[in-house]
C-alpha beads as a LAMMPS data file, in Angstrom:
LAMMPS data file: protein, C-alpha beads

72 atoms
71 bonds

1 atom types
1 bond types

-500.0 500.0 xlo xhi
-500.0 500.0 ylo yhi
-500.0 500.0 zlo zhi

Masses

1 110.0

Atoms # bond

1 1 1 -435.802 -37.525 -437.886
2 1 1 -437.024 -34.069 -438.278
3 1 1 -440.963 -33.786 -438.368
4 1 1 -443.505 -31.195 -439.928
5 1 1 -446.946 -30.773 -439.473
6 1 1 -448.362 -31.681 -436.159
7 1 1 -450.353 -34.718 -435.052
8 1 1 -453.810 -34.023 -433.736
9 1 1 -456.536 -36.227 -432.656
10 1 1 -459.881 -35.193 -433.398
11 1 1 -463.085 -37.697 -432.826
12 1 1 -460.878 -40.512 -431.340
13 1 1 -459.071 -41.006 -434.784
14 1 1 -455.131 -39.442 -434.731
15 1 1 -453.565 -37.743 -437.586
16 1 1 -449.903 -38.585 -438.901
17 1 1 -447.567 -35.779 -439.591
18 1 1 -447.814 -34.242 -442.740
19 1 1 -444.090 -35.259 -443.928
20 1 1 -440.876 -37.171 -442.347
21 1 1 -436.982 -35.627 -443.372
22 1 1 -433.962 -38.009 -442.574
23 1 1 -431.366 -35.916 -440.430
24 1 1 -427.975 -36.223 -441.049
25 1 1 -426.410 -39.717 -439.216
26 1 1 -429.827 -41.065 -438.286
27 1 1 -431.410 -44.376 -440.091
28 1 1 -434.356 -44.636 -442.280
29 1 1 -436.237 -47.216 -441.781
30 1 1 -436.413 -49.087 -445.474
31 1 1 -433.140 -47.804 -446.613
32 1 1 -430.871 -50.199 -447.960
33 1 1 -427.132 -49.676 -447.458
34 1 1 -425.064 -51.369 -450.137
35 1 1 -421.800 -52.416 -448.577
36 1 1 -418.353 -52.473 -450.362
37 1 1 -415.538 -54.882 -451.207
38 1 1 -413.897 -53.878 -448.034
39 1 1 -416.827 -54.083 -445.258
40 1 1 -417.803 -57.262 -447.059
41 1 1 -413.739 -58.769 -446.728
42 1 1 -413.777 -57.965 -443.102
43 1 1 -417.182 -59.618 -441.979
44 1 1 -416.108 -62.316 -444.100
45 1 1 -413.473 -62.607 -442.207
46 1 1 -414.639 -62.562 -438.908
47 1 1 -416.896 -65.318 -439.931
48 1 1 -414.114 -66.976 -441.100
49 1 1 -412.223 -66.742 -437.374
50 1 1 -415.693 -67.429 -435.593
51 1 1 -415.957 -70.811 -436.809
52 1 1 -412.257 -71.152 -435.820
53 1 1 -410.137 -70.794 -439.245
54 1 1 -412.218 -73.554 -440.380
55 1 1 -411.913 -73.207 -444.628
56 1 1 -414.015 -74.192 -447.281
57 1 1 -416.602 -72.004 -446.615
58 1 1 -415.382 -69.033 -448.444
59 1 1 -418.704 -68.277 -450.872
60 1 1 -421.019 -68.684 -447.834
61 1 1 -419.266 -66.785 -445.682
62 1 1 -419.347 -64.061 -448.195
63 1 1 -422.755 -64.019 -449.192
64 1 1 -423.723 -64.207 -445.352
65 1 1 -421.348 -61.200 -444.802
66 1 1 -422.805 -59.823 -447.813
67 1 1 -426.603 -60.281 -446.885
68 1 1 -425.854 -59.181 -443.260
69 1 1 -424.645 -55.694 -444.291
70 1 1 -427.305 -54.766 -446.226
71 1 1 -429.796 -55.184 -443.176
72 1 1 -427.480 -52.401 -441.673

Bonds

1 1 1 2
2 1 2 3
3 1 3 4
4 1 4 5
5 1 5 6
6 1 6 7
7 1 7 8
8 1 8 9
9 1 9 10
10 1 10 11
11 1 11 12
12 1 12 13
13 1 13 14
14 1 14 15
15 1 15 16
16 1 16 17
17 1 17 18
18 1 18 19
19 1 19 20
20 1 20 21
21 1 21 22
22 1 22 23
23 1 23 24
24 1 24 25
25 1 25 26
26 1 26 27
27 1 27 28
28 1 28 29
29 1 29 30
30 1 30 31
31 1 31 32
32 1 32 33
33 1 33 34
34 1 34 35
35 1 35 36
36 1 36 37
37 1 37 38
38 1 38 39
39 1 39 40
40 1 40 41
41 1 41 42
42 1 42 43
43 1 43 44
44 1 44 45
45 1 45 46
46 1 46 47
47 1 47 48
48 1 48 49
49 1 49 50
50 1 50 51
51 1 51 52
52 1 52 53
53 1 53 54
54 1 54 55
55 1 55 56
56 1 56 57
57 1 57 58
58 1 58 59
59 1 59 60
60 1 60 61
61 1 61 62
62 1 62 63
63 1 63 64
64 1 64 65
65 1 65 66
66 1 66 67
67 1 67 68
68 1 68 69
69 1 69 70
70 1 70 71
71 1 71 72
């Protein structure tokens, strides 16, 4: 992240910068990435093998997969 504007302390109290800009390939904190069909499939997937094949567990494995990407 790119800042502007400086911080200064003045009196004991500190001063945020005047404005934050998102660089390319770095995270913002708060944005939401929406996954697709694809990234969703493969963590499915992988849950899918980390429980050891196990099946019937198809919809929570998907909304798991599903809910874990979007934290990304």
């Amino acid at each position: 992240m790119n800042q502007t504007g400086r911080k200064t302390i003045k009196g004991g109290k500190v001063t945020a910068p005047m404005s934050v800009k998102a660089s390319k390939g770095v995270k913002v904190v708060g944005a939401k990435h929406e996954p697709t069909h694809d990234e969703i499939a493969v963590r499915s997937y992988e849950l899918f093998l980390g429980r050891g094949g196990e099946g019937g567990h198809h919809e929570e494995d998907w909304l798991r997969a599903e809910s874990e990407l979007r934290l990304i």
